[in-house]
N, C-alpha and C positions, 0 to 999 in steps of 0.2 A: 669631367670624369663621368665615366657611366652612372647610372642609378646603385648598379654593386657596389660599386667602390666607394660611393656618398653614404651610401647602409653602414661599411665599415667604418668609415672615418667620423660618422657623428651617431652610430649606434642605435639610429633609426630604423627599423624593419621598412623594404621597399613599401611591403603593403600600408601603412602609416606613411610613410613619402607620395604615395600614390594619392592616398585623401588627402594628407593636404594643398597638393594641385588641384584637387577634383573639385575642395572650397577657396580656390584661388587663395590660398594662402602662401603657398611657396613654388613658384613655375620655375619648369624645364626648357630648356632649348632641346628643340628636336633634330637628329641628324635628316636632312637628303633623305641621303640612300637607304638608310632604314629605318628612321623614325622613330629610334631608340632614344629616350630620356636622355640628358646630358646637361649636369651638373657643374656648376664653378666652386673656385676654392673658397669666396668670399662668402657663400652661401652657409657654408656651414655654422658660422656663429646663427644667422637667422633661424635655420634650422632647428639647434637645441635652443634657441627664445621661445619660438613655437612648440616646441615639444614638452619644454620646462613649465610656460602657462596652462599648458592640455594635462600634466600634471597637474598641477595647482588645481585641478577643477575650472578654468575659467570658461564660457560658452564658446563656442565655435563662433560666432556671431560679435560675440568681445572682442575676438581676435583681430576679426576681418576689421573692426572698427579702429582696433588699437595701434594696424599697421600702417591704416592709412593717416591717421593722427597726426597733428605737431607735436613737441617735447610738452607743451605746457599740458595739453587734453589728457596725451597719456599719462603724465602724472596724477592728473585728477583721476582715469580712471583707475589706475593701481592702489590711489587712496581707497575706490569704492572697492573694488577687491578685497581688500584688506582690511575692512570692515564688514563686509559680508563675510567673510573666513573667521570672523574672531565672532560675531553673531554666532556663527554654525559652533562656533567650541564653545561657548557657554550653555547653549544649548545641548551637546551633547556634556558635558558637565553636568547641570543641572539634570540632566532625565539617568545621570550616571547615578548618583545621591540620592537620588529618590527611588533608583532601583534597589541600591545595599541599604536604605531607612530599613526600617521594622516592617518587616512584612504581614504582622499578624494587624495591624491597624489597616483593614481593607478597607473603612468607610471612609477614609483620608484620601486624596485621588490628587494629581499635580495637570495643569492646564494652562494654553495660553491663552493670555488673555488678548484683546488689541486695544489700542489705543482710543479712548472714549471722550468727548463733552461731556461734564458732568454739571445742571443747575443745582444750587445749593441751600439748603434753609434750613437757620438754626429751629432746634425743638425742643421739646421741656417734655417728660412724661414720667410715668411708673417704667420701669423693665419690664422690656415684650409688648407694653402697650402704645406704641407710637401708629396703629395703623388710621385714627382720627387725623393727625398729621397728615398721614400721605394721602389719605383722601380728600382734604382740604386744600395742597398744594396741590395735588395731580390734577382737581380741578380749574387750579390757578392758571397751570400752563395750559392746560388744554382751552382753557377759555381768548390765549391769544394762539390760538393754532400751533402751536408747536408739537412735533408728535414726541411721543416717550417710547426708549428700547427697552431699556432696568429701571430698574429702582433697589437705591441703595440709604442702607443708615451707617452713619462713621462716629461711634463713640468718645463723646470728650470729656466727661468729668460726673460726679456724682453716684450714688448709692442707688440700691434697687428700689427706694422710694420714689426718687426726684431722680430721672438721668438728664443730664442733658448735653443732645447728640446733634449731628446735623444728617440731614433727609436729603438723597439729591436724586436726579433722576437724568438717565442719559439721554441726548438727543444728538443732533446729526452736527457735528462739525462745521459746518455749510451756515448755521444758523447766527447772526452776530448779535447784537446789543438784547438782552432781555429788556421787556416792557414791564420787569414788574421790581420795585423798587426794593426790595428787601431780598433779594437774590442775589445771589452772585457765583461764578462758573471757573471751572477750570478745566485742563485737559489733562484724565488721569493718561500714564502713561503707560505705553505696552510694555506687558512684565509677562514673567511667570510664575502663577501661584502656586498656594495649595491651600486645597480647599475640604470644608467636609459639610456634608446636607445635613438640615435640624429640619424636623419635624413633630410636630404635637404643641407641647403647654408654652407659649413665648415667653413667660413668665418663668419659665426655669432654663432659657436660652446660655447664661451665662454658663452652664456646664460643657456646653459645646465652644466657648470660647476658650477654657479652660482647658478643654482637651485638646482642642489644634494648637494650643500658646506648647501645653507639653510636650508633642509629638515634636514642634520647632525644638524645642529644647534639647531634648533627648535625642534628635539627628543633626545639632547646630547649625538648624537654619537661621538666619540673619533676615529681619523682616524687610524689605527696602520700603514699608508704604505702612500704612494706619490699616488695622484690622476693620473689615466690610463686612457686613449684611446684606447681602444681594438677593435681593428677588426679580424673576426674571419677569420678563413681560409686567404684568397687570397682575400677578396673582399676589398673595399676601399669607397664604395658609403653610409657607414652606419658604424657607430661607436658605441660600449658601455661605456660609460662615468661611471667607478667604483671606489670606493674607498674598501683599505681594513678598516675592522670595529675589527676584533679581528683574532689574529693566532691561527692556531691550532697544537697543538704538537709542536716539535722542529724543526729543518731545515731538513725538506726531499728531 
């Protein structure tokens, strides 16, 4: 059948039939004598597959891969699709909730994070005063070459006299066994927070934890992770005070 008549029977626009021969997705037989497009009947289901996945969002490039597949590939890749697709709705989910939250709390801000190595070390201090700690460990690892992205502190128990938390610092993924005995690592997981900047007296930091625990409260966010202290690089004078709110994917 001509290209017209392939338009009407599977609801294609020529000019979409047209691309997807141009990305060898879907070929014509040409006539002789004039070299007009010419369609089969058994095409038409490939047709709306093709048309049904270019809805779906899937690449141009997926496709060409997905046709030439065995059943088993393409099964796996419809899995990866379909995890990609359900990624993209929590994500817009999440950035949905954080647009109708309270809007007068501007210094609360939502971000993703990636997926991190983190070393780890228990520590003993007053509230706000753990920065002897970090400079005592950050010497640790730096002294077997390991380089550091953050630096984080994760709260586990005690009063604003005595806290005692653990200190850890991110590095590369790539890195395996620490050399130093009283460590030990894990791999925080890519999530999306929300987070709010403390700056000033560390010693009165618990007020800004207090305020992003309410803001969760008050928009029923659900924490998926241990509320962090984050400072970035090397500095120590300024903290981001984050919670994770949802993970994304599985452990990277």
């Amino acid at each position: 059948m001509t290209i017209q008549a392939f338009s009407m029977k599977t609801g294609i626009p020529k000019s979409t039939l047209r691309f997807y021969e141009e990305k060898g997705l879907l070929k014509s037989a040409r006539q002789e004598d004039s070299n007009y497009r010419m369609y089969s009947e058994d095409q038409i289901s490939l047709a709306k597959m093709i048309a049904s996945l270019r809805t779906a969002k899937v690449p141009i490039h997926d496709i060409q891969l997905y046709l030439k597949a065995d059943k088993d590939k393409q099964k796996r890749m419809k899995e990866k699709w379909i995890q990609t697709i359900k990624e993209n709705q929590k994500q817009l989910e999440v950035s949905l909730r954080y647009l109708e939250s309270d809007s007068d709390e501007a210094e609360i801000y939502m971000f993703e994070k990636p997926a991190e190595k983190v070393i780890w070390f228990e520590a003993e201090s007053t509230a706000g005063q753990f920065s002897k700690e970090f400079i005592f460990r950050r010497k640790q690892i730096e002294q077997v070459q390991i380089p550091i992205k953050n630096t984080y502190l994760r709260y586990i128990s005690g009063t604003k006299k005595q806290v005692k938390a653990e200190i850890g610092f991110g590095i590369s993924k790539k890195i395996g066994t620490i050399p130093i005995p009283e460590a030990f690592s894990e791999t925080m997981r890519k999530c999306f927070c929300i987070g709010l900047t403390f700056n000033g007296d560390f010693s009165k930091i618990e007020a800004a934890y207090r305020k992003l625990m309410q803001y969760c409260m008050v928009n029923n966010w659900t924490p998926a992770g241990s509320i962090l202290e984050w400072y970035r690089g090397g500095q120590m004078d300024a903290a981001d005070i984050i919670i994770p709110v949802t993970h994304i994917g599985g452990n990277q």
